[in-house]
N, C-alpha and C positions, 0 to 999 in steps of 0.2 A: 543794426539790421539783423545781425542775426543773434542774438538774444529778443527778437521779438517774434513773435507765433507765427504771423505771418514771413516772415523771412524764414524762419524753421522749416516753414512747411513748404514754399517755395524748393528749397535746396533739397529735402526728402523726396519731392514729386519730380524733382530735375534728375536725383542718382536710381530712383526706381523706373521711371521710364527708359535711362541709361542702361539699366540693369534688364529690364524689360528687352530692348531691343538686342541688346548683348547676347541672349537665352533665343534669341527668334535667328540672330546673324550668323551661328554657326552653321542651324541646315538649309539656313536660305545660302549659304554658300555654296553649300553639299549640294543644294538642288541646281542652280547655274551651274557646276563641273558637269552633271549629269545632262545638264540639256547642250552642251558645249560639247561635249563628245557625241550625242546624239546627232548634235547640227553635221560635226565633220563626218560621220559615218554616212547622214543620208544625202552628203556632197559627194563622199567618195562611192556611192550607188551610184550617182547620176551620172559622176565621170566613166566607172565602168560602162556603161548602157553602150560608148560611143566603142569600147571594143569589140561590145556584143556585136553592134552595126557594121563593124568594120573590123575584119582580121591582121590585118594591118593597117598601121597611124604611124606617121611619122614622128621619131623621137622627140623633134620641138616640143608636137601637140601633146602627146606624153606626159611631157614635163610641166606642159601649162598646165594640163588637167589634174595634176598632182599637187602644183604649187596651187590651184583654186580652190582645190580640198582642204590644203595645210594638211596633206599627210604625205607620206615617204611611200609606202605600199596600198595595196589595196588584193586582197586574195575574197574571190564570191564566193560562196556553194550552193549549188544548180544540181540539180538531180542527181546529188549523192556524190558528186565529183568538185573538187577544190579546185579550183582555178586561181591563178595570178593573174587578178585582170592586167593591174598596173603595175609597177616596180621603179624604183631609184634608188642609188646605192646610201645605204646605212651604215651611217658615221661611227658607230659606235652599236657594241651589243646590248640586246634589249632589258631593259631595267627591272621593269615589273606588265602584268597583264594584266586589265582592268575587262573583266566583264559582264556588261549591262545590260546583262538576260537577269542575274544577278542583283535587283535592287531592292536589298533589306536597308531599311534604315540606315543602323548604326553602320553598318558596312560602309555606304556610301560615307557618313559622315567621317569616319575613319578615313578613309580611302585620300578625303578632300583636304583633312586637315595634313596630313602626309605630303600632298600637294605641295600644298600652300606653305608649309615651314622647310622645303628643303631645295635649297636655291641651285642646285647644280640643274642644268640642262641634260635632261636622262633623255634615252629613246622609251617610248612605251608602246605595246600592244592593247587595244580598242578591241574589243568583239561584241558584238551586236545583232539585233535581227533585222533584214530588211525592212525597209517598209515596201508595204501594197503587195506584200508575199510576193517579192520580188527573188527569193531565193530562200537559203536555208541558213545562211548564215554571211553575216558579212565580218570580215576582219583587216583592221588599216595598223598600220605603224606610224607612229606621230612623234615629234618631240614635245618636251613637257613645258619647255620656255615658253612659247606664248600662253598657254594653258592658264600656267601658273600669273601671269602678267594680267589677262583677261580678268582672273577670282581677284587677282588686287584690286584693279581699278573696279571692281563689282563692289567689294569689300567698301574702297573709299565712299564709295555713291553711298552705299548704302551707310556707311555712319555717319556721313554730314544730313543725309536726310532724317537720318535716326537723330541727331543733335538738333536740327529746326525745328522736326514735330517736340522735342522734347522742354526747347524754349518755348514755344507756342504753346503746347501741353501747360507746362507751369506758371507761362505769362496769366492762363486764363484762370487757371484755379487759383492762382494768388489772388486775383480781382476776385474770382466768386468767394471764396475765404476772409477777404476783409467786408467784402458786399454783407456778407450771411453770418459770419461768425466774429470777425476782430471788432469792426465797426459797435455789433450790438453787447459785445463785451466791454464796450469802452464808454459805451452807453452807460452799464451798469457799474462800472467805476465811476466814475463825472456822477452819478447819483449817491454815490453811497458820500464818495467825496463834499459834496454840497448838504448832502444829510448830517455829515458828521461836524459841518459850522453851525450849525444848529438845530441838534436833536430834539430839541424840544417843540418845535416850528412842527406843525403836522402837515402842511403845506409842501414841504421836503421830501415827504414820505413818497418814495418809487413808486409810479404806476407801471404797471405790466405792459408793454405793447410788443415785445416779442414775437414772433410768427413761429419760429422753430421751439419746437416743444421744450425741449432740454434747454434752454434759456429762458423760457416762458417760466417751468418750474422753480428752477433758480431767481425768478423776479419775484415770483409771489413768493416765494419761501424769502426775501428780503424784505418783502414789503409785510408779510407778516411778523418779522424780527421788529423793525420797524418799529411798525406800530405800535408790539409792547414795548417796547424800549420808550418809544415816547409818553405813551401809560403811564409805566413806571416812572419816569422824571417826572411827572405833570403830580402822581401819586408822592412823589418824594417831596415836591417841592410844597403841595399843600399839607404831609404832614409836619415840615419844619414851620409853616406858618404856625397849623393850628398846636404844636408844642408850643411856640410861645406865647400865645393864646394860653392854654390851659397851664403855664406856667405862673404867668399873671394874674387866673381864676383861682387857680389851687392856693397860690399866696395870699389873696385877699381871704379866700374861705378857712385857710386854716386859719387866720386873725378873729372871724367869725365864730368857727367852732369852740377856738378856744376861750372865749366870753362865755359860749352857750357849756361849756363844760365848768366855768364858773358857777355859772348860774343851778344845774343839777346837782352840783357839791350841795349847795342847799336846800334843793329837792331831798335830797337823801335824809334830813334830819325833819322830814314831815314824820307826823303820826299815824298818817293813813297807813294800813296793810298793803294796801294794792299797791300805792307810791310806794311806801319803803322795799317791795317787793320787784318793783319793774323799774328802780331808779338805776340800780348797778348793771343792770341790762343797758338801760339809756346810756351811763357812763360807758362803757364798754363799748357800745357803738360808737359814741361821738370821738371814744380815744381811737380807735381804729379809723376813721374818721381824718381824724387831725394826722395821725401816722401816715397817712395813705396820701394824703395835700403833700407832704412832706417828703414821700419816697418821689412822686409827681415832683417836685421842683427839683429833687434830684436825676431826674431821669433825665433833663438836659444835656447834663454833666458827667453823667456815667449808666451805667447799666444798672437791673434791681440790683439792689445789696446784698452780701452774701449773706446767707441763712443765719443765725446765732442759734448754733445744734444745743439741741438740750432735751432731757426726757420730758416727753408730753404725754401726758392721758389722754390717747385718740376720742375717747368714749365723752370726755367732756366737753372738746372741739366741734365735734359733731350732734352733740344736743344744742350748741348752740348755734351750727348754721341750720339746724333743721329748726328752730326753735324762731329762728328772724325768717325762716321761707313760712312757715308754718302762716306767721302774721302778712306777710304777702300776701299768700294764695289765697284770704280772705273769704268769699263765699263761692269759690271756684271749688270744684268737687275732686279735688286730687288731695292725695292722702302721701305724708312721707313719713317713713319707717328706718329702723337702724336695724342693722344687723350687726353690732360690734362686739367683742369678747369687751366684760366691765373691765376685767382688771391689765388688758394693753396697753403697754409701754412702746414708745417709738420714740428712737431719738430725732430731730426733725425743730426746726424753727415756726412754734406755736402761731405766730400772728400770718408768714407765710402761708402755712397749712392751712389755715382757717381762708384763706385769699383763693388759695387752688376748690378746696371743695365748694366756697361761698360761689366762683363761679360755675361750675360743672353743676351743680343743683340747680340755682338761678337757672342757665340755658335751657336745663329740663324743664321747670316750670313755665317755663316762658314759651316753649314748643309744644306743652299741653294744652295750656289756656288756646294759643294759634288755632290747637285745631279742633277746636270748641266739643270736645270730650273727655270725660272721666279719666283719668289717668293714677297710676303711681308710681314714685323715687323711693330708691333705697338705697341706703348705703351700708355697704357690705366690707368688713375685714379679716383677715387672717394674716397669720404670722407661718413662713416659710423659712426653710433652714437657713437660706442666706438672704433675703428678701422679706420688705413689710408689704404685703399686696390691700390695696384699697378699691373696690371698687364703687362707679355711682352707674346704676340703672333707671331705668324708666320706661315705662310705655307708650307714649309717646307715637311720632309720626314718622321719625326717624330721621336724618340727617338729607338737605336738598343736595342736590348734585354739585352746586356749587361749592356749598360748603365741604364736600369729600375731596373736591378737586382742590383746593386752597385751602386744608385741613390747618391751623398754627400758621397761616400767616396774615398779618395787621391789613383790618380795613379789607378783607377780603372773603376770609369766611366766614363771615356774618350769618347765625342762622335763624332767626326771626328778622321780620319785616322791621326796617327803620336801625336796626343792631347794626354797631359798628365793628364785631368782627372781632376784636381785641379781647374777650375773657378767655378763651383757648388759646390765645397765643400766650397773654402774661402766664395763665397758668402752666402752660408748657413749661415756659420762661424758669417758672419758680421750681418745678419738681427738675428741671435738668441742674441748679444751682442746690439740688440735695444728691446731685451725684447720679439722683433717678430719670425716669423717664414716664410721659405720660401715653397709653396707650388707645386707640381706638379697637376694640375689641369687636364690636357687631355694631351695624346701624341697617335697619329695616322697616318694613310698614310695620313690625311688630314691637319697635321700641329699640333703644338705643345703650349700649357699655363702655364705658369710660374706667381704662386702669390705670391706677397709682401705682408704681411700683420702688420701692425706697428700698436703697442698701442696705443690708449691715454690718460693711465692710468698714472697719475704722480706716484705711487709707485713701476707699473712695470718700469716705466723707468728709474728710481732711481735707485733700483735693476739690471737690467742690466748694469748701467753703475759700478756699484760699480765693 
């Protein structure tokens, strides 16, 4: 019970209301001492009245009128002149004077607490003002024993009633608290709970029906976790199919390629120009080809492979993936240009490298032709003091919003129609496995920047390859 919220808050709202009446019981005391000396003061008016009427009373009546007031004396003041209405002999000299012309606050409250903790029966002096302007001052001598007796049994009433509102007080807020808030929180446990036997069931997925806002948000903000999360499984699960799928493509086709690489070994020893001229190109492709079936069957089993650093002539890399886009873009009106220094060295894993720009070009071409205008690629290099920087541009349409949102991850940023999304990610893939990083520089309606940036730190590039 009480480790649960409800019970927590139950016992909080039982010691604040406690607390609550505790801060009200002190001058609710203070005020009963005040109307309690009041009461005997306008008793001991009314018992004088009968001396005004009468100059002499017999002592009996005297003493009744005295014992009715519960005071010992009674002295009036009438026109400037003090009189002893009443009198009875006093037991003891007077303790303290209490007077209730006198009613500041604290005073009283002081005055009452005084009372109320000091258990001897004192004699006290009362002074007060008539009522009905019945004089100018009225003054009684009392003892303090009933007084004091009176604020207790005041006292007890008042903290048993203060305990009843206080159970009742808590009985109801405990009900409205599991009504409004425990209830709809348990709600959303039993859902998450039932969610988490089968994330993948969309069926699971929380509907909101919350009334109070601050749970409401809380439900859709689950019900949106939710829903990606079952995405993602649904995303995970189809691409472990289609891996084994293209595991078993990639295997039959590299058996394929490799016949057809057979076969252009002796294409190569034709006499034609053209052929002997475009056979080591065809070779070239189909062996990349055949490596790429093969890094694919490996991909089930581990991650891309580490780079095999070595110096590469950036400048002959890049004549040859401009050189395969070149024969792509066919009679489409886009133009690609290099911008390399001839004689750049970069140490870098040649067939990888050739994978990262083959796709970053590819994407540009492919997002010109989309938007059925003129365009141009370029690919630009320099050497920096500790850095080989590459970059690929284009004019282009610029990158859709999805794909900026889901920039490098599978099957998501996809940026032409029907793309699955995957050439920004491998190539990330491949430049973070040289130690580097690939950049998104600018994407606009004015066209689009893709940086390479390669180390040339020998221990990040150790590290990477490891």
């Amino acid at each position: 019970m009480l480790n649960t919220l409800s019970g927590r808050f139950l016992i909080l709202t039982t010691v604040f209301v406690m607390l609550a009446e505790v801060l009200v019981f002190v001058p609710s005391v203070a005020r009963f001492r005040e109307n309690y000396l009041e009461t005997r003061l306008e008793r001991a008016q009314i018992a004088s009245l009968a001396v005004l009427a009468d100059d002499v009373l017999d002592p009996e009546i005297e003493q009744e009128l005295l014992a009715n007031a519960e005071v010992l004396n009674v002295v009036l003041r009438r026109d400037e002149v003090r009189e002893l209405a009443l009198s009875s002999p006093i037991p003891s000299p007077i303790h303290a004077t209490y007077d209730l012309r006198d009613t500041a606050g604290l005073k009283l409250i002081r005055d009452a607490m005084a009372t109320l903790f000091d258990p001897e029966d004192r004699i006290i002096r009362v002074i007060g003002n008539p009522v009905r302007d019945g004089g100018l001052l009225i003054e009684v001598t009392m003892e303090s024993g009933p007084l004091r007796k009176a604020m207790i049994n005041y006292g007890i009433n008042i903290l048993i009633l203060s305990a009843l509102f206080s159970v009742a007080t808590a009985g109801l807020l405990f009900v409205a608290v599991r009504m409004l808030l425990v209830s709809p929180i348990k709600g959303v446990v039993a859902a998450m709970q039932d969610y988490a036997r089968a994330p993948e069931d969309a069926r699971r997925i929380i509907a909101p029906q919350a009334r109070v806002q601050e749970l409401r948000e809380a439900e859709e903000a689950l019900q949106s976790m939710q829903t990606q999360l079952t995405q993602a499984l649904r995303q995970k699960e189809r691409l472990a199919q289609l891996g084994g799928a293209v595991a078993k493509v990639s295997h039959d086709l590299r058996n394929i390629l490799t016949s057809a690489q057979l076969f252009v070994d002796r294409i190569g020893g034709s006499e034609d120009p053209a052929v002997r001229r475009l056979a080591p190109k065809l070779v070239g492709s189909i062996r990349r080809a055949v490596t790429l079936c093969e890094s694919t069957l490996a991909f089930g089993r581990a991650e891309e492979p580490p780079p095999a650093l070595n110096l590469v002539q950036l400048a002959s890399v890049v004549a040859e993936v401009i050189d395969g886009e070149r024969l792509a873009a066919g009679e489409h009106d886009i133009s690609i240009a290099e911008d390399v220094p001839a004689g750049l060295t970069i140490r870098a894993d040649g067939e990888q490298l050739y994978r990262v720009l083959l796709n970053l070009v590819r994407n540009a071409r492919q997002a010109i032709i989309a938007s059925g205008k003129a365009g141009e690629i370029c690919i630009a290099a320099e050497e920096e003091d500790d850095t080989w920087r590459i970059t690929v541009s284009d004019t282009g349409p610029g990158l859709p919003p999805k794909a900026r949102e889901h920039l490098f991850q599978p099957f998501q940023g996809g940026t032409t129609k029907g793309g699955a999304g995957l050439g920004l990610t491998i190539a990330a893939e491949l430049v973070r496995g040289h130690g580097g990083r690939l950049e998104l520089e600018r994407t606009d309606d004015m066209g689009t920047v893709f940086a390479i940036v390669l180390p040339k730190a020998a221990e990040r590039l150790a590290t990477a390859a490891e």
